[in-house]
C-alpha positions as CSV (number, residue, x, y, z in Angstrom):
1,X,2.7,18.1,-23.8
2,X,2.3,21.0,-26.2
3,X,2.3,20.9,-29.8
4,X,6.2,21.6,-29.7
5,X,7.1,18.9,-27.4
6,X,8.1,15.2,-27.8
7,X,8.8,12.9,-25.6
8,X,11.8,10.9,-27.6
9,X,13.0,7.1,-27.0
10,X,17.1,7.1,-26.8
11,X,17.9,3.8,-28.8
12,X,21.5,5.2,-30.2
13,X,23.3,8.0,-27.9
14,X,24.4,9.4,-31.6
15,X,21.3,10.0,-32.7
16,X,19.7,13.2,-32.6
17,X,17.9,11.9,-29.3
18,X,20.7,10.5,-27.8
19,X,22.8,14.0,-28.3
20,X,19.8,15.7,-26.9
21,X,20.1,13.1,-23.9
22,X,23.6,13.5,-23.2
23,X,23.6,17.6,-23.9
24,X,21.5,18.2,-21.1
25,X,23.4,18.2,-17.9
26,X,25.4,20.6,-19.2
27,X,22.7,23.5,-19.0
28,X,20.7,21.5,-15.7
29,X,24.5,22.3,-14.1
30,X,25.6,25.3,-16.1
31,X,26.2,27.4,-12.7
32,X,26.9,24.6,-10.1
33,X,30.5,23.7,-9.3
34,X,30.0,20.6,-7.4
35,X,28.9,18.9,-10.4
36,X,31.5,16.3,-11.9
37,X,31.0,16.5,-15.7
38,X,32.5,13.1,-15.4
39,X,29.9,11.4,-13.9
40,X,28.4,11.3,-17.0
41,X,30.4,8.3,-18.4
42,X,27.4,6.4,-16.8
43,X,25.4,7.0,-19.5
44,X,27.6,5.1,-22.0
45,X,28.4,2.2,-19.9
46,X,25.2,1.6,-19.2
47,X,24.2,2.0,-23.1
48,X,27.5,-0.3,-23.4
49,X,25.2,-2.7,-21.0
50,X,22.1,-2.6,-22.9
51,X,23.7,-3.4,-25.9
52,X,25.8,-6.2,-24.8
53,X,22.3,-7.4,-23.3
54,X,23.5,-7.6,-19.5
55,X,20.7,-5.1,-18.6
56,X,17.2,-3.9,-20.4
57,X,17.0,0.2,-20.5
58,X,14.7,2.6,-22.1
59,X,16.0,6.1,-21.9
60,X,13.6,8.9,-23.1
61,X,14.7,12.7,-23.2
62,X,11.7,15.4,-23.5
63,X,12.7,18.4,-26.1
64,X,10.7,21.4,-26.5
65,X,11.4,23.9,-29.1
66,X,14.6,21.8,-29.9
67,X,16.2,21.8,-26.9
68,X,15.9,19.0,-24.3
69,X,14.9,20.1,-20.8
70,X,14.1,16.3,-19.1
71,X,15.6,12.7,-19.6
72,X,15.2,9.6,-17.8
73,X,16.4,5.7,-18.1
74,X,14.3,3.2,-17.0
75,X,16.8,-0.2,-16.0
76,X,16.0,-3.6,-15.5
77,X,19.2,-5.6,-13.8
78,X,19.1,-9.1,-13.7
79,X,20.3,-9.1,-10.3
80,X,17.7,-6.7,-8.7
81,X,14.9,-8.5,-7.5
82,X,12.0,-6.9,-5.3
83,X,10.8,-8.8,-2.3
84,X,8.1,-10.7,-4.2
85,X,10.4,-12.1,-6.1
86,X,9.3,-10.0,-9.1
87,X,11.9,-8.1,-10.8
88,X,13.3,-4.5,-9.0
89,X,12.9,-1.7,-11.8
90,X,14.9,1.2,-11.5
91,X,14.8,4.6,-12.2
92,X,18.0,6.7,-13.1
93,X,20.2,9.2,-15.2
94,X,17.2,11.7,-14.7
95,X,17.8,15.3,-15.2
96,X,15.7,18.3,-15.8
97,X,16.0,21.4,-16.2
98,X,15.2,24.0,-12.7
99,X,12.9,26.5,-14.3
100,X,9.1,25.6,-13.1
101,X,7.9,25.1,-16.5
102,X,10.3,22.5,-17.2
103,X,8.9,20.4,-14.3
104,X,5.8,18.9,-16.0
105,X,8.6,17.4,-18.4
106,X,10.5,15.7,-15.6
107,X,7.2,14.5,-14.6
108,X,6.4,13.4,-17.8
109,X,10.0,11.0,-17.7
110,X,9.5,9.9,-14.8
111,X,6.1,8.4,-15.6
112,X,6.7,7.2,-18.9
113,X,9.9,5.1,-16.7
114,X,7.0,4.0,-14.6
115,X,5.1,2.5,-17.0
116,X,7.2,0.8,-18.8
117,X,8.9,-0.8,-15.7
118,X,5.8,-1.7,-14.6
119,X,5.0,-3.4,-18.5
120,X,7.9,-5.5,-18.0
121,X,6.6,-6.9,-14.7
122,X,8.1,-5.1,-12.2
123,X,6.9,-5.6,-8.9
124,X,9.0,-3.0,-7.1
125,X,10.5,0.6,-8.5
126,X,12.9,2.3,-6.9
127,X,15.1,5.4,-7.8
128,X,17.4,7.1,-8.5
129,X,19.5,4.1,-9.3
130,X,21.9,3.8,-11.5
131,X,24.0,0.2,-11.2
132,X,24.9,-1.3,-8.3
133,X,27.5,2.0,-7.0
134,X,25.5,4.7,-7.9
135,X,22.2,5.5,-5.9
136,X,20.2,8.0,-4.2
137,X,19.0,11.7,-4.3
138,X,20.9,14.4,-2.5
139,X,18.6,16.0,-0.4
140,X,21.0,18.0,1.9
141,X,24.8,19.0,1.4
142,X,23.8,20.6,-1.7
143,X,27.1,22.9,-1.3
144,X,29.4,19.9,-1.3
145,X,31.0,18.1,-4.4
146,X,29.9,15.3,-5.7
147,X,32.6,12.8,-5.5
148,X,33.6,9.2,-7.7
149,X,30.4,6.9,-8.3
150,X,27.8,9.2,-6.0
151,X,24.7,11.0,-7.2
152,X,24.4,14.7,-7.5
153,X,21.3,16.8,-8.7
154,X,19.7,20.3,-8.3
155,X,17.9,21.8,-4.9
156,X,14.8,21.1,-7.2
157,X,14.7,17.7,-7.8
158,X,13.6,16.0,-4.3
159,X,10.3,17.9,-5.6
160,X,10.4,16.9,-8.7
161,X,10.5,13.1,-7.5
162,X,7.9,14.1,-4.7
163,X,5.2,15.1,-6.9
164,X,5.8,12.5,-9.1
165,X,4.5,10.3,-6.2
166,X,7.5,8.9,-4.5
167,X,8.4,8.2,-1.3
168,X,11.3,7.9,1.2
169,X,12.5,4.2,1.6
170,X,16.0,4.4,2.7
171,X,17.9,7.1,4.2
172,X,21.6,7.4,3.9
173,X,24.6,9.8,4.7
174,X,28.5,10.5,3.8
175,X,30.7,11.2,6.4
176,X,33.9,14.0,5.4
177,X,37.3,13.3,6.7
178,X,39.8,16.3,6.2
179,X,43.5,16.6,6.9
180,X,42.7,19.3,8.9
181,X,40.7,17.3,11.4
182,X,43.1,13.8,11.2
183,X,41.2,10.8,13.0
184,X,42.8,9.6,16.2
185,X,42.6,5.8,16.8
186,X,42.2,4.8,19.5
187,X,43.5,1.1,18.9
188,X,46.4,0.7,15.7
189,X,46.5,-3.2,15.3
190,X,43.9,-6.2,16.4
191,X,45.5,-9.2,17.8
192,X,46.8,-11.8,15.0
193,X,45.5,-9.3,12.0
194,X,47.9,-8.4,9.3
195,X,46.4,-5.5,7.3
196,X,48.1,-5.4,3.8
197,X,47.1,-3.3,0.4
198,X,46.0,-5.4,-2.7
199,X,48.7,-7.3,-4.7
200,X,48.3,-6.0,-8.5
201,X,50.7,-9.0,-9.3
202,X,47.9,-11.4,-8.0
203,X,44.9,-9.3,-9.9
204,X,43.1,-12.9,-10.2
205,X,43.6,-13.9,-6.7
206,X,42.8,-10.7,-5.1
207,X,39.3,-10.4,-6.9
208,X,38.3,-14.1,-5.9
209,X,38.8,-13.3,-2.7
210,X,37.1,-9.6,-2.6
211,X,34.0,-12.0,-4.1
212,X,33.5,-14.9,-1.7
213,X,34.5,-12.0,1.2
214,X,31.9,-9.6,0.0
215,X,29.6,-12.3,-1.1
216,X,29.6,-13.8,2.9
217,X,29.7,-10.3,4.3
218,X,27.2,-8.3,2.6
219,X,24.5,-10.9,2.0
220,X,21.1,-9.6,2.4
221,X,22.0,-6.0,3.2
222,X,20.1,-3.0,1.8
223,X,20.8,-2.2,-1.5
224,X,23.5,-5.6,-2.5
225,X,23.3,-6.9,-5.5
226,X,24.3,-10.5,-5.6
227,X,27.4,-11.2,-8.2
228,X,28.8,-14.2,-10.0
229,X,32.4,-14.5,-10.2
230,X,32.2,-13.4,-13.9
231,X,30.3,-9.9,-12.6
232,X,32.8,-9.4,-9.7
233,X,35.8,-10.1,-12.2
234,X,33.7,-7.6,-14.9
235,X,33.8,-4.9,-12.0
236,X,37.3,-5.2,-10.7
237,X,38.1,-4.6,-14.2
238,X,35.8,-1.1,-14.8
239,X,37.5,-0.1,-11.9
240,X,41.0,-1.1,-12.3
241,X,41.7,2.7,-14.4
242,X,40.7,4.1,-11.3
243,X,42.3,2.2,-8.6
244,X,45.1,2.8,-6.9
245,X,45.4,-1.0,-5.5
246,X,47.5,0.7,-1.8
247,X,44.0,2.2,-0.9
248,X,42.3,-1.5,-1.1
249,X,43.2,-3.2,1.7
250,X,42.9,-6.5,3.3
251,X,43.0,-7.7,6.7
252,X,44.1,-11.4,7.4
253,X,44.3,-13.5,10.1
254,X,47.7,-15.9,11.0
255,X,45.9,-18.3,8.5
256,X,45.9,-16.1,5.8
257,X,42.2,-16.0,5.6
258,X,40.4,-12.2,5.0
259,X,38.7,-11.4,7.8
260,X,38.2,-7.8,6.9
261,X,38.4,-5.3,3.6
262,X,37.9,-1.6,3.0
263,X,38.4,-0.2,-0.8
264,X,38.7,3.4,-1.5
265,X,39.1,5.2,-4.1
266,X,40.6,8.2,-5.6
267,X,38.4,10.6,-6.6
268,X,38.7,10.3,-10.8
269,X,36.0,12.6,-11.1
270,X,37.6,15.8,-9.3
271,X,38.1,18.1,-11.8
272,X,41.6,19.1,-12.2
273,X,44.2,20.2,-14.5
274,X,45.7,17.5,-16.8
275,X,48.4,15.2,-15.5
276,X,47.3,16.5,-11.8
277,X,46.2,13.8,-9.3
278,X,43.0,14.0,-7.4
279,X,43.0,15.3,-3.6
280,X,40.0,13.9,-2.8
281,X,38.9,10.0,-2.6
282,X,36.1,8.3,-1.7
283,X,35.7,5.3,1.2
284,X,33.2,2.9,-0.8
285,X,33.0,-0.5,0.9
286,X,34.1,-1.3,4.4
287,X,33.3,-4.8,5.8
288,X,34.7,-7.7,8.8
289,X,33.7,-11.1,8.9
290,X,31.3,-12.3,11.3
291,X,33.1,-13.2,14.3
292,X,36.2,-10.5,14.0
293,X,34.0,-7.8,14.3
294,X,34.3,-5.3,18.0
295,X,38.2,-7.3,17.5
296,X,39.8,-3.5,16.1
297,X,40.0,-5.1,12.8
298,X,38.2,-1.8,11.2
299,X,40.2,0.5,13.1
300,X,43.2,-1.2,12.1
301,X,42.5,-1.0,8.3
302,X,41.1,2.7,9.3
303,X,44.6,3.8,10.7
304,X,46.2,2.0,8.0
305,X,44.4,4.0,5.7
306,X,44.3,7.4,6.7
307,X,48.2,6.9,7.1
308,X,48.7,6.1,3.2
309,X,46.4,9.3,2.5
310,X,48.4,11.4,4.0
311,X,51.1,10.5,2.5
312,X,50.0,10.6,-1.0
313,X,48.7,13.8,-0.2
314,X,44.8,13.4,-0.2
315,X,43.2,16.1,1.4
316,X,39.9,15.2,1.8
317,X,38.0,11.6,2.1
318,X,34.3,11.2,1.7
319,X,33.3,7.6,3.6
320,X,29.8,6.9,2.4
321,X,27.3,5.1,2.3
322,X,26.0,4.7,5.9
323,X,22.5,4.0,6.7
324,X,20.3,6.3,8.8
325,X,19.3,4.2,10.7
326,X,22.5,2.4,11.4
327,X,24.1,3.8,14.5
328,X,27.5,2.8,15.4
329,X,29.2,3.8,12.0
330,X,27.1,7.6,12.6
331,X,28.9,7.5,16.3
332,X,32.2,5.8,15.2
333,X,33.0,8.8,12.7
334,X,32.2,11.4,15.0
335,X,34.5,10.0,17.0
336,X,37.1,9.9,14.7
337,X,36.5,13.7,13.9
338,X,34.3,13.5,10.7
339,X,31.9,15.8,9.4
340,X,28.7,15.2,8.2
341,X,28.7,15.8,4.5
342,X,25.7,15.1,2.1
343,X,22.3,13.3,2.8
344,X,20.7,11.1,0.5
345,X,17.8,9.1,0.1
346,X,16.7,5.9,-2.1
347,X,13.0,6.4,-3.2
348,X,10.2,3.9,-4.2
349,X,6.5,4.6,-5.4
């Protein structure tokens, strides 16, 4: 770095550093309107994290001439473990400025993040990764907003993170469903299935049994972090301001047992005026219990879902996040009229 750089550590966002940190997204997306200035409320929860110990971070900004052009966070989660059984180090809440001279900065973030996962005994870094919602780099669909808990950066920064020597290890896509192009289903109800939104009287009882479902379901898939009760309870209630608990549903068989979920969300970070409710929301988690799946159980909560959208008056639902290489969801939406939105990828080095 030149004699009016420094690369600065972030230990207290009120700190001249930590201003510096949190300034700088404003001028990385000072002319890009898909940008949700809200998205930056990751930076204090996961501060919030550090300080509370659940997670180790090390967040360093560069500044040159006074101004900060490059930050990065380097995150340890307890939960994230490589395949080694090492710990998984992430990278995340990277930003840097466009301009080609402010790229041997981002570089400079990115390997100081490096280094100090790999001090702390990583065995496996992957990036950008935030916490266990928000992941990836946009590398296509540039032109489309960036909706509640996804990742949004310039045309520049696949580059950026290219040079800095990483590479591709998961591909994933979002999937835009539009009330101009409303999904026709082909099948409304499975056999024996009840499909019902969550009960906010029974808060307690509805987030046991989103954990032990998601914890049978989603065992070993790419990118699942495993949670303890206390860390599903922890979650439900970072989401509940955002919720609208008639876009969770569950679907149960005659027993009463869940044999299927899907949880969407309204998009909190559209911008829009005050007091005016978001048009957009977001399809985050979609799971069926082995055994019920190929049964319509998904296609039941899917036509059960579109039909309380409508008439709430969303006009626009982004379902993501669907592997590359995972083919029936890729078909299934194009048969239910979606568009292919944004791309995204989930790097290691």
């Amino acid at each position: 770095m030149s004699a009016d750089a420094s690369l600065e550590v972030v230990n207290d966002l009120d700190a001249a550093s930590g201003e510096a940190f949190l300034c700088l997204p404003r001028a990385v997306y000072a002319d890009d309107p898909c940008w949700a200035p809200a998205s930056e409320t990751l930076v204090a929860e996961r501060f919030a994290d550090a300080a509370e110990g659940r997670i180790r971070l090390h967040a360093v900004v560069a500044v040159v001439d006074g101004q900060a052009v490059a930050r990065a966070a380097a995150i340890l989660e307890p939960a994230a473990v490589a395949p080694d059984g090492s710990p998984e180090g992430w990278i995340g809440l990277v930003e840097c400025l466009p301009e080609p001279d402010a790229q041997t900065y981002g570089l400079a973030v990115l390997a100081h993040s490096r280094a100090w996962l790999a001090g702390q005994g990583a065995g496996r870094i992957v990036g950008p990764r935030v916490d266990g919602l928000v992941a990836g780099l946009l590398v296509d669909g540039f032109d489309q907003p960036q909706v509640v808990f996804t990742a949004h950066n310039p045309t520049t920064a696949p580059a950026l993170w290219r040079a800095a020597g990483a590479r591709t290890a998961t591909s994933m896509g979002s999937y835009r469903f539009s009330r101009d192009r409303v999904p026709v289903f082909p099948r409304r109800t499975a056999p024996g299935v009840r499909v019902r939104g969550a009960d906010p009287a029974d808060l307690p009882g509805e987030i046991a049994r989103v954990h032990a479902f998601q914890a049978e379901v989603f065992r070993g898939g790419v990118g699942h972090l495993s949670r303890t009760a206390e860390d599903t309870e922890r979650l439900a209630r970072r989401l509940l301001p955002l919720l609208d608990p008639a876009l969770v549903l569950l679907a149960e068989n005659r027993a009463g047992e869940v044999v299927g979920i899907m949880v969407c969300l309204p998009d909190a970070w559209q911008p829009r005026s005050p007091g005016q409710p978001p048009d957009r929301a977001r399809l985050v988690s979609i799971g069926v219990r082995d055994g019920w799946r190929r049964t319509g159980v998904a296609l039941a909560m899917g036509a059960e879902l579109a039909d309380r959208l409508l008439q709430r008056g969303y006009q626009y639902l982004e379902g993501s996040w669907v592997l590359g290489a995972n083919r029936p969801p890729q078909l299934l939406a194009a048969a239910l009229q979606a568009r292919s939105s944004r791309r995204f990828e989930l790097l290691t080095f």
